[in-house]
MITOR-187511 format. One record per atom (N, C-alpha, C): residue in one letter; atom name; y, x, z. Coordinates in steps of 0.001 Angstrom, whole numbers, plus 500000, padded with zeros to 6 digits. Last residue first. Example, Ala and Ser with C-alpha at 12.3 -4.5 7.8 and 13.67 -1.06 7.14 Angstrom:
# residues 2
ATOM resn name  north   east     up
ATOM    s    N 497750 512850 507080
ATOM    s   CA 498940 513670 507140
ATOM    s    C 500030 512900 507870
ATOM    a    N 494310 513190 507800
ATOM    a   CA 495500 512300 507800
ATOM    a    C 496700 513200 507800
***
This chain:
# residues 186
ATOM resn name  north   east     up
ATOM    x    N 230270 427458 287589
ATOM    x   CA 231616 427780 287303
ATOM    x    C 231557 426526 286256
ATOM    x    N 228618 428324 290871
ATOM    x   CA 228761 427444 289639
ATOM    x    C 229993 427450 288949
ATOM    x    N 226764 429909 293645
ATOM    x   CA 227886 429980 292681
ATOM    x    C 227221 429261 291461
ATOM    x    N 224640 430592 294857
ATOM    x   CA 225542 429178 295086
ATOM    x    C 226546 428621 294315
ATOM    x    N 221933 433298 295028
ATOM    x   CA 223540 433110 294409
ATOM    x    C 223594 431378 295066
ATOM    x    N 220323 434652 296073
ATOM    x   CA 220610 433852 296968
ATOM    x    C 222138 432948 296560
ATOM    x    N 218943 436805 294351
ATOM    x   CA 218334 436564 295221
ATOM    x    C 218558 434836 295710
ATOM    x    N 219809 437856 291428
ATOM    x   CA 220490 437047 292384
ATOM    x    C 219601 436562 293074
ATOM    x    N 219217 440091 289019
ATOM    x   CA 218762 438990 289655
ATOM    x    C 218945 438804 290500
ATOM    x    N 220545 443302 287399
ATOM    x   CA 220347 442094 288658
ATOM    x    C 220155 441052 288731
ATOM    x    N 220221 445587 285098
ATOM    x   CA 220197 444666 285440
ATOM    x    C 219661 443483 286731
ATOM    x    N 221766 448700 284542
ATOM    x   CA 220642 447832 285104
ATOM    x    C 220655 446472 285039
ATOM    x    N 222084 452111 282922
ATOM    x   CA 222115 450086 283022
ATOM    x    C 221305 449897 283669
ATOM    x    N 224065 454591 281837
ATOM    x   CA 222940 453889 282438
ATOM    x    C 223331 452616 282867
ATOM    x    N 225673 457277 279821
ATOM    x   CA 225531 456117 279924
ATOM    x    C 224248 455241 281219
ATOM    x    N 226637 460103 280101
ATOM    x   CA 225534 459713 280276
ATOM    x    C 226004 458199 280368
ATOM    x    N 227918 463252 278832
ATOM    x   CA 228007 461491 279077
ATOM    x    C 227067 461310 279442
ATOM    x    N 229422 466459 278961
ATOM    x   CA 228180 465524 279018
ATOM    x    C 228649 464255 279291
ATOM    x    N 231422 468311 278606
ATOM    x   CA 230981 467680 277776
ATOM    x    C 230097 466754 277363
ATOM    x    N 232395 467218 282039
ATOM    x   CA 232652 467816 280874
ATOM    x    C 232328 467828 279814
ATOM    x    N 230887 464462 282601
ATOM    x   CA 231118 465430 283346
ATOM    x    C 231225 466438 282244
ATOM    x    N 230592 461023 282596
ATOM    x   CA 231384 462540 282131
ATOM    x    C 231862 463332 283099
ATOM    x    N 229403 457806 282520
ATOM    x   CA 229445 459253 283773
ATOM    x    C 229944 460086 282565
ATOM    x    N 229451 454524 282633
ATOM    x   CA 229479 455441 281964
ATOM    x    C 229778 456679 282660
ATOM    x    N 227116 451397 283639
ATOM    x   CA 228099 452845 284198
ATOM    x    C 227994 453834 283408
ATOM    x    N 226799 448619 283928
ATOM    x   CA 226923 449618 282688
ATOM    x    C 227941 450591 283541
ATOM    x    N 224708 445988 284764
ATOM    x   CA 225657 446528 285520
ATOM    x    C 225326 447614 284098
ATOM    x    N 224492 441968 284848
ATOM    x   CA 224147 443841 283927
ATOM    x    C 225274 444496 284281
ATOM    x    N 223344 439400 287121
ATOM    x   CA 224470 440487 286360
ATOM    x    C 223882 441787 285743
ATOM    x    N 223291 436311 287609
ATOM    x   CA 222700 437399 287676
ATOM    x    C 223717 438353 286996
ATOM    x    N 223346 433738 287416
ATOM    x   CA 222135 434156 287920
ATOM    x    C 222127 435633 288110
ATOM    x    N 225872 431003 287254
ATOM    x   CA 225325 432747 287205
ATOM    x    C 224588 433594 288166
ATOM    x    N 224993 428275 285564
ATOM    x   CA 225206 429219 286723
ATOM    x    C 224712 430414 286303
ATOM    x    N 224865 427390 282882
ATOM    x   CA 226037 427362 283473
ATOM    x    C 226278 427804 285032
ATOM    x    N 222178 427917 282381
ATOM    x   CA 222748 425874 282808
ATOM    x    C 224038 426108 282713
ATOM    x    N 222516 430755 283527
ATOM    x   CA 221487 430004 282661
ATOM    x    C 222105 428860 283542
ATOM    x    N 224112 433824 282448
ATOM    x   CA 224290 432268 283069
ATOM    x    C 223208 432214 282849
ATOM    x    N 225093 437178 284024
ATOM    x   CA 224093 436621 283184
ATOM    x    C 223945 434942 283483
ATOM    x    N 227619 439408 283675
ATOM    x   CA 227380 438426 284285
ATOM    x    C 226583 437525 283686
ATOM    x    N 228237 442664 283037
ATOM    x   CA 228254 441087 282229
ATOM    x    C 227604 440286 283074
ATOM    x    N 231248 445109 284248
ATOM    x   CA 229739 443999 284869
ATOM    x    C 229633 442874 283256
ATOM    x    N 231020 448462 284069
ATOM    x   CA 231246 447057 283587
ATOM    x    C 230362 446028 284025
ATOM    x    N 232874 451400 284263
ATOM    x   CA 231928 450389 284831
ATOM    x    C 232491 449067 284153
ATOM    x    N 233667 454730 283296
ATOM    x   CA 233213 453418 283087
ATOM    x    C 232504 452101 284300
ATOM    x    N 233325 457209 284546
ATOM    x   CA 234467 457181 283421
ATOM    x    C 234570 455745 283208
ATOM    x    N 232547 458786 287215
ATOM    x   CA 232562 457898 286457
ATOM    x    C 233309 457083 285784
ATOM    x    N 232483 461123 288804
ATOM    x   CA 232389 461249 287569
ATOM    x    C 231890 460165 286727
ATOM    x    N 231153 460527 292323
ATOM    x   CA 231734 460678 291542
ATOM    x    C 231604 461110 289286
ATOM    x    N 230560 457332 294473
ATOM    x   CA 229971 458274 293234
ATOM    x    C 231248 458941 292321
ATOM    x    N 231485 456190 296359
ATOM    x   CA 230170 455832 296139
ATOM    x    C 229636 457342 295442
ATOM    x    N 233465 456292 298822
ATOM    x   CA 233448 457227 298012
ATOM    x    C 231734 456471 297846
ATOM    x    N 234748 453412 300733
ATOM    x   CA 233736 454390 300812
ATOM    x    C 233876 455206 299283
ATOM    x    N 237320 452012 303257
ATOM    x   CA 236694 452122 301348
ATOM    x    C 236114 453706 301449
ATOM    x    N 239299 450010 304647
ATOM    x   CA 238608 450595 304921
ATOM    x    C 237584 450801 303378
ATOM    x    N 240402 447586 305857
ATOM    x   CA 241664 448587 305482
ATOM    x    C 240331 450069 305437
ATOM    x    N 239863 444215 304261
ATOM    x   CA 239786 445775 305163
ATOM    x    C 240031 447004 304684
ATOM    x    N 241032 441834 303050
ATOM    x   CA 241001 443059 302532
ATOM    x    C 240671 443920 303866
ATOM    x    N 240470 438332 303371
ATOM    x   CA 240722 439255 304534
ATOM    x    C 240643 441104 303560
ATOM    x    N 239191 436219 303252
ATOM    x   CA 240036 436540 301918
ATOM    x    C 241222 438181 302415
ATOM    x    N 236139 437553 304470
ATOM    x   CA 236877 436272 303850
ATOM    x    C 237743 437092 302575
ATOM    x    N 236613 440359 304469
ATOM    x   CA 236243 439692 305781
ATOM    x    C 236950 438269 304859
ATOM    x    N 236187 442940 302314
ATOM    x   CA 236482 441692 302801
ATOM    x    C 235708 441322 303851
ATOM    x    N 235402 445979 301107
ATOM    x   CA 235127 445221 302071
ATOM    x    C 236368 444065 302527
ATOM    x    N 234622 448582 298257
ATOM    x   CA 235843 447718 299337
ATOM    x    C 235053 446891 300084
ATOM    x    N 233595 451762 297449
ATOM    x   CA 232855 450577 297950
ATOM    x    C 234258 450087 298662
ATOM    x    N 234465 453393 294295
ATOM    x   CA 234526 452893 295862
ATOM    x    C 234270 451884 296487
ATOM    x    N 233749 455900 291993
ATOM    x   CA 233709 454356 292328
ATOM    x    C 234010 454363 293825
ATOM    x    N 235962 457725 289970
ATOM    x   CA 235431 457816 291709
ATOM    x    C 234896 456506 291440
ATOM    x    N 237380 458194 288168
ATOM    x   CA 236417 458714 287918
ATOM    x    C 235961 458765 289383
ATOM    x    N 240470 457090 289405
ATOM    x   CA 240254 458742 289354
ATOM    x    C 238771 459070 289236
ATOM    x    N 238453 454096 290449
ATOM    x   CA 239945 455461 290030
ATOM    x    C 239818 456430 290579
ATOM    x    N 237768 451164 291007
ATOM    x   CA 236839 452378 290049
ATOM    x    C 238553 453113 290225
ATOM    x    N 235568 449452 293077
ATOM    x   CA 236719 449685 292226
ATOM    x    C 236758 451028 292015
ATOM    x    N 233433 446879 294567
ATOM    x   CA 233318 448070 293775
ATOM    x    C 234718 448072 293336
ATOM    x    N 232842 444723 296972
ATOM    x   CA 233010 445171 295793
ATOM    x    C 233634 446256 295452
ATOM    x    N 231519 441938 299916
ATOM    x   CA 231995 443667 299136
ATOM    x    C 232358 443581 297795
ATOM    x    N 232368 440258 302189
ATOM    x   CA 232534 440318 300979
ATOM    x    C 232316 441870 300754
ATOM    x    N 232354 440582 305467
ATOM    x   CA 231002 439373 304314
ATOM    x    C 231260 439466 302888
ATOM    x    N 232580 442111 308260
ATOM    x   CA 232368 442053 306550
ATOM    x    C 231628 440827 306119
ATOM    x    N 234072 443974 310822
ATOM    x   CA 232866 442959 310184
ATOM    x    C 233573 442565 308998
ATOM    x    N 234342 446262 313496
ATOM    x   CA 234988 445455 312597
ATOM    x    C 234249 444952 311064
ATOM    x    N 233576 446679 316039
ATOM    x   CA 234462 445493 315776
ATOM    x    C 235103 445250 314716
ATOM    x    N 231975 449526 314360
ATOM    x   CA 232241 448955 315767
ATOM    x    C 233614 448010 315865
ATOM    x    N 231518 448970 311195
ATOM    x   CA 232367 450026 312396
ATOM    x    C 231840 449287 313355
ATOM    x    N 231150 446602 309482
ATOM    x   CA 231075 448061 308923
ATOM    x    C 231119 449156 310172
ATOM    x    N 228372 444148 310385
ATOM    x   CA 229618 445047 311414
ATOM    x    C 230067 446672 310419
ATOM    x    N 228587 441196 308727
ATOM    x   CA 228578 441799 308907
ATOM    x    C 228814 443374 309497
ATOM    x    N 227855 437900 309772
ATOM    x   CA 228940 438929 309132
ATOM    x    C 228363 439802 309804
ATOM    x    N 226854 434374 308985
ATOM    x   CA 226677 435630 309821
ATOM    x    C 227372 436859 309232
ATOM    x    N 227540 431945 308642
ATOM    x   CA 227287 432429 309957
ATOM    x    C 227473 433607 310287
ATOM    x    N 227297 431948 305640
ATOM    x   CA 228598 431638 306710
ATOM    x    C 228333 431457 307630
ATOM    x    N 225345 434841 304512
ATOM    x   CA 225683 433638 304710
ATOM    x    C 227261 433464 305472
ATOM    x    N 227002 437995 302609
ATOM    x   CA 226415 437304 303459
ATOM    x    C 226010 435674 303736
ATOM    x    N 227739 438840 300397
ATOM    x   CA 226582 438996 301220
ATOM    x    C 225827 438859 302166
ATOM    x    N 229633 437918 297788
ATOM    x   CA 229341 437511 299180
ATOM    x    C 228105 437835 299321
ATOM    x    N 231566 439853 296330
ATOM    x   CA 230212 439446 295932
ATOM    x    C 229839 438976 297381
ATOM    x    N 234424 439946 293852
ATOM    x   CA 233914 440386 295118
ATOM    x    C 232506 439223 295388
ATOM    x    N 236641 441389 291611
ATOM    x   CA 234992 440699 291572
ATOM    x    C 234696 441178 292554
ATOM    x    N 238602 442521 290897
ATOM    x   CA 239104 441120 290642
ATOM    x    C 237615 440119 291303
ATOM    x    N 238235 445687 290342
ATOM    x   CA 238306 444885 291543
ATOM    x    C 238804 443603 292165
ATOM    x    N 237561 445258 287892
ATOM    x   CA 236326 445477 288255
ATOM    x    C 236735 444845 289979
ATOM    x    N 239400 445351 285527
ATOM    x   CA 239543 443954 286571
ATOM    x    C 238118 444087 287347
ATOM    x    N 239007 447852 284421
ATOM    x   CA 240582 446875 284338
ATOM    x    C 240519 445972 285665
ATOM    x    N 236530 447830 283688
ATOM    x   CA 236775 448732 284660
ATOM    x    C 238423 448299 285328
ATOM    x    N 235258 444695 282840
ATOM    x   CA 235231 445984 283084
ATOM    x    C 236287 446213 283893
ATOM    x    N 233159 441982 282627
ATOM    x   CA 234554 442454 283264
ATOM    x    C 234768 443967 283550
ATOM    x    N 232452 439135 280526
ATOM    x   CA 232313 440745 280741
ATOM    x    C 233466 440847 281746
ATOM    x    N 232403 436948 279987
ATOM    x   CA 231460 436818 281126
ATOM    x    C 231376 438498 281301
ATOM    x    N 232963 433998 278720
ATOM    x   CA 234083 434990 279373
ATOM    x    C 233464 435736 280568
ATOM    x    N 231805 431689 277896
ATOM    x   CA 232780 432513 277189
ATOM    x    C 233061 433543 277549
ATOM    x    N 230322 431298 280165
ATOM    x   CA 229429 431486 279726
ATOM    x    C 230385 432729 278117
ATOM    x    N 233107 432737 282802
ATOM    x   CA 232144 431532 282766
ATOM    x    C 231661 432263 281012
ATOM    x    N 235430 433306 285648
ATOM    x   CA 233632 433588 284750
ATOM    x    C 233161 432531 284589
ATOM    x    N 238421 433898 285498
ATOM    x   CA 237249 433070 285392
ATOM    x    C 236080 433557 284744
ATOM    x    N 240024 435844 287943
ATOM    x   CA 239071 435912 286806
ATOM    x    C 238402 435025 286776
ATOM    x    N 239699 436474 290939
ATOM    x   CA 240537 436153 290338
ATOM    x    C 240335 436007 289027
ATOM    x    N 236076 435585 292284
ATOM    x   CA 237094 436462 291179
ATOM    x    C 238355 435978 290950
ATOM    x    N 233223 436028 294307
ATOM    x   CA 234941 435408 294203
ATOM    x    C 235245 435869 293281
ATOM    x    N 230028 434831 294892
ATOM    x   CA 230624 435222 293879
ATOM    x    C 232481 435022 293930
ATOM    x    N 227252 434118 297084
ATOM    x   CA 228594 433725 296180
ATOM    x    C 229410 434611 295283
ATOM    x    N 225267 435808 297493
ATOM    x   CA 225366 434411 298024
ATOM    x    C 226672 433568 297243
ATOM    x    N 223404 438653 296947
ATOM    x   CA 224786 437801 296573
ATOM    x    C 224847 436682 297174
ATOM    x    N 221859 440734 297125
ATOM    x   CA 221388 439551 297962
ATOM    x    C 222774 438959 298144
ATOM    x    N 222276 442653 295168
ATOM    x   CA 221281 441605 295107
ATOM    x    C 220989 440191 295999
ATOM    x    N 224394 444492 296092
ATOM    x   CA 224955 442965 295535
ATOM    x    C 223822 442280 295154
ATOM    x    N 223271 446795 297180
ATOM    x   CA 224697 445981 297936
ATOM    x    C 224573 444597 297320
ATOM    x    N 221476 447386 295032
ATOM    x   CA 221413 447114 296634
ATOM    x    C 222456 446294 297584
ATOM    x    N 223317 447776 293119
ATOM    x   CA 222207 446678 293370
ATOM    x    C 221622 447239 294636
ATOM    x    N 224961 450164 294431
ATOM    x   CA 225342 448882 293922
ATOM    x    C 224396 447518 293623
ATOM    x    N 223204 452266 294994
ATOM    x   CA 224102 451793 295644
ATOM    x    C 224519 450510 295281
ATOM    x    N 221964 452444 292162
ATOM    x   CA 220894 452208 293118
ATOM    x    C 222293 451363 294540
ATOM    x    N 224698 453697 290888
ATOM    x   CA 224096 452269 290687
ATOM    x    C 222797 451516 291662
ATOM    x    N 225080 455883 292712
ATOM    x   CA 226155 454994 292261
ATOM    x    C 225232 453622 291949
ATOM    x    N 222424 457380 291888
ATOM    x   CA 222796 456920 293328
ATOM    x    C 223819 456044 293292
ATOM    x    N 222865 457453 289137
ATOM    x   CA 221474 456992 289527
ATOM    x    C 221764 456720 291452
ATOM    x    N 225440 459181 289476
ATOM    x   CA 224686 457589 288066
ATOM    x    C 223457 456845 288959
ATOM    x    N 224711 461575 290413
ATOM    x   CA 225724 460823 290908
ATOM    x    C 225573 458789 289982
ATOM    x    N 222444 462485 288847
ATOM    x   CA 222288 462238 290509
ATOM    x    C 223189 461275 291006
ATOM    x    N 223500 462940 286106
ATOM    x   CA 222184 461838 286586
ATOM    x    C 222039 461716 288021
ATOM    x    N 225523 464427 286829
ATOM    x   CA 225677 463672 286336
ATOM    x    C 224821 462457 286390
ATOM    x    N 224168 466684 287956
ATOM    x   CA 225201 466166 288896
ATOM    x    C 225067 464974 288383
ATOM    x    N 222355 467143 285581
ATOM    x   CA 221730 467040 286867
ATOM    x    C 222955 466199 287763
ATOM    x    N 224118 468769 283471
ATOM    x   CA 222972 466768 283754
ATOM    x    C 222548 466637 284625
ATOM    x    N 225877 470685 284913
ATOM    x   CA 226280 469244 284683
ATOM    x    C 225280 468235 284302
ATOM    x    N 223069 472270 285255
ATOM    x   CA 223635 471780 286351
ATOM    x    C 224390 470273 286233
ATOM    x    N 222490 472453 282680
ATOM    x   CA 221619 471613 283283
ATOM    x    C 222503 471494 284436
ATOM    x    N 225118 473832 281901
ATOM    x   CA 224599 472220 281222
ATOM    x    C 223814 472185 282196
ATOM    x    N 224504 476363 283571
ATOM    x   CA 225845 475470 284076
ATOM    x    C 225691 473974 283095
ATOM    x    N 222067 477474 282582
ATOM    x   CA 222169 476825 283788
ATOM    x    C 223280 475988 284562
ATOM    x    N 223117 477830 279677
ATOM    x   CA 222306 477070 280286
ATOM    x    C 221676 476755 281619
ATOM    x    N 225146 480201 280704
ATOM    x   CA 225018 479022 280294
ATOM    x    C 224681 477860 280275
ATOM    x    N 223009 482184 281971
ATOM    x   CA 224289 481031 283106
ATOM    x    C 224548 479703 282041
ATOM    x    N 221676 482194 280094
ATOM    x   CA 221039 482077 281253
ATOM    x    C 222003 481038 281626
ATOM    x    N 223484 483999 278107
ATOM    x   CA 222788 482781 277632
ATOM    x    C 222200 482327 278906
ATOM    x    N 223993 485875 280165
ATOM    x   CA 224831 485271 279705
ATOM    x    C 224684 484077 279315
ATOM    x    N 221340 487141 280295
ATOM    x   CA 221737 486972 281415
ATOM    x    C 223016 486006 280786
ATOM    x    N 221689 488140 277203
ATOM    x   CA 220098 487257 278031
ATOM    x    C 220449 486409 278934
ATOM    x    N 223357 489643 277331
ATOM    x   CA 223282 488898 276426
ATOM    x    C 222026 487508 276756
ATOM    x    N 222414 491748 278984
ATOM    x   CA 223605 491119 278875
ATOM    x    C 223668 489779 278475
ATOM    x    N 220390 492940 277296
ATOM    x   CA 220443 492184 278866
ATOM    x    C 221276 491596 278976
ATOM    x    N 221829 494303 275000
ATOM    x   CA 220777 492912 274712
ATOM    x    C 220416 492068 276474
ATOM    x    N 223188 496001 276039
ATOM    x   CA 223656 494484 275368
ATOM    x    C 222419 494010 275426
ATOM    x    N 221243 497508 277050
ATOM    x   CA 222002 496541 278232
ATOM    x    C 222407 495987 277538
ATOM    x    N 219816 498506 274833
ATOM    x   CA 218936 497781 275919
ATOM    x    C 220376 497167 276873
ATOM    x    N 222247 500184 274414
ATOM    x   CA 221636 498721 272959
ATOM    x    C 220746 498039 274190
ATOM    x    N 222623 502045 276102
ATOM    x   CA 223466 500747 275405
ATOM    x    C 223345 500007 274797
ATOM    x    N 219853 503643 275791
ATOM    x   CA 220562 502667 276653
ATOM    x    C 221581 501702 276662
ATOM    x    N 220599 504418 272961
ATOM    x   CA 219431 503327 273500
ATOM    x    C 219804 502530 274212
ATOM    x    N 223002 505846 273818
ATOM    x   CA 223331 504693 272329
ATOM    x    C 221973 503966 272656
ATOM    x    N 222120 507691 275504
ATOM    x   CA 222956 507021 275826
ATOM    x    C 223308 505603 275023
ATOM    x    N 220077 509371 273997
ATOM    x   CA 219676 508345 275313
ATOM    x    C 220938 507363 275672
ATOM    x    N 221884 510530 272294
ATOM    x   CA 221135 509883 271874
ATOM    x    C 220261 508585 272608
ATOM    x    N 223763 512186 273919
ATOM    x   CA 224443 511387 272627
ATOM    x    C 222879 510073 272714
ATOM    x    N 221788 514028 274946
ATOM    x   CA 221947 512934 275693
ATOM    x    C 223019 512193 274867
ATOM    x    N 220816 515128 272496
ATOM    x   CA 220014 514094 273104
ATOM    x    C 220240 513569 273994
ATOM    x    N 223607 516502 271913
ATOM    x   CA 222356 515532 271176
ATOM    x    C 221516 514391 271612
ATOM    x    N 223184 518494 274170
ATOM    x   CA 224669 517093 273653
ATOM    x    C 223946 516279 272800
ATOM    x    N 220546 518689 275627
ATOM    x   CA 221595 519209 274504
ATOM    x    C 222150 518065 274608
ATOM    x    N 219166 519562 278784
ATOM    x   CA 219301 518684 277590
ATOM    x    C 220251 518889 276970
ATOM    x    N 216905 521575 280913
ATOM    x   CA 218652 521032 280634
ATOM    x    C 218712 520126 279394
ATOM    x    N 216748 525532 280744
ATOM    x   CA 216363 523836 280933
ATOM    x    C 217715 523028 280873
ATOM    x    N 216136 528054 278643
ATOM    x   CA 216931 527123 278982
ATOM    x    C 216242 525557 279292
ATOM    x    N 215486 531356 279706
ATOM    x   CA 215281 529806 279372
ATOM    x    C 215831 528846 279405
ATOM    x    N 216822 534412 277911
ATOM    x   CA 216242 533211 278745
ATOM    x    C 216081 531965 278028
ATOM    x    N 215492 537402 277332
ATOM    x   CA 215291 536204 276809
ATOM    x    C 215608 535243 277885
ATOM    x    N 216791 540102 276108
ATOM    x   CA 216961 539192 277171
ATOM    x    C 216715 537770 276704
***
């Protein structure tokens, strides 16, 4: 009696099984390294999006300066102001005619920037007037600093320094502003 046998031995499926397990670690392992490196580029990406819109936001707002307020003297000695006294520095944008409408009835001629909890936020004055009112610019920012640029003894201008962290990433970026319409003399 002869039969046949179809079918596979303990052996060889022992044997397909230890392949197959070496081919899925190594997938595994692929797919793993993947996310990885797709969760860094994600953090440089947030990081350069939120930096690069934060500061584009900010020289935009403050190029067309007209004056300058600070509790803080600025002058040619004393011309950095970081993140401590960032909201000591408000930037007139407007002339003294004309104001500006944030809402429906309610108007602006001063802005400036203040920095907590790694948030910047856009404030708004009406004069010496605080409005009860503040925008989310950018998040994951660890830093801001203004230096304020003289020539004669007026200030022409400003270097803006925003530091960003987003978990193990930094990113530092700068710009620098030229004053359209400054008045200011210290």
């Amino acid at each position: 009696m002869n039969k046949q046998r179809t079918g596979f031995t303990l052996i060889e499926l022992l044997v397909t099984l230890g392949i197959l397990g070496l081919m899925i670690t190594a997938l595994f392992s692929f797919f793993i390294g993947n996310v990885d490196f797709f969760k860094i580029t994600s953090d440089n990406i947030d990081i350069q999006q939120h930096g690069q819109f934060c500061m584009n936001y900010i020289v935009d707002e403050i190029i067309v300066t007209r004056d300058i307020k600070s509790n803080i003297p600025l002058n040619e000695s004393n011309y950095s102001v970081d993140k401590k006294n960032i909201k000591s520095i408000l930037f007139k944008i407007t002339s003294d005619e004309q104001l500006l409408e944030l809402e429906e009835g309610v108007f602006y001629n001063y802005t400036g920037f203040k920095y907590d909890n790694d948030c910047v936020y856009q404030i708004f004055y009406l004069d010496n007037k605080k409005i009860d009112k503040e925008f989310s610019i950018a998040n994951y920012v660890n830093n801001i600093n203004y230096e304020f640029i003289f020539i004669e003894s007026k200030i022409t201008g400003v270097r803006i320094n925003l530091t960003l962290i987003k978990g193990d990433k930094q990113k530092n970026i700068e710009n620098q502003v030229k004053f359209r319409n400054i008045n200011c003399k210290d």
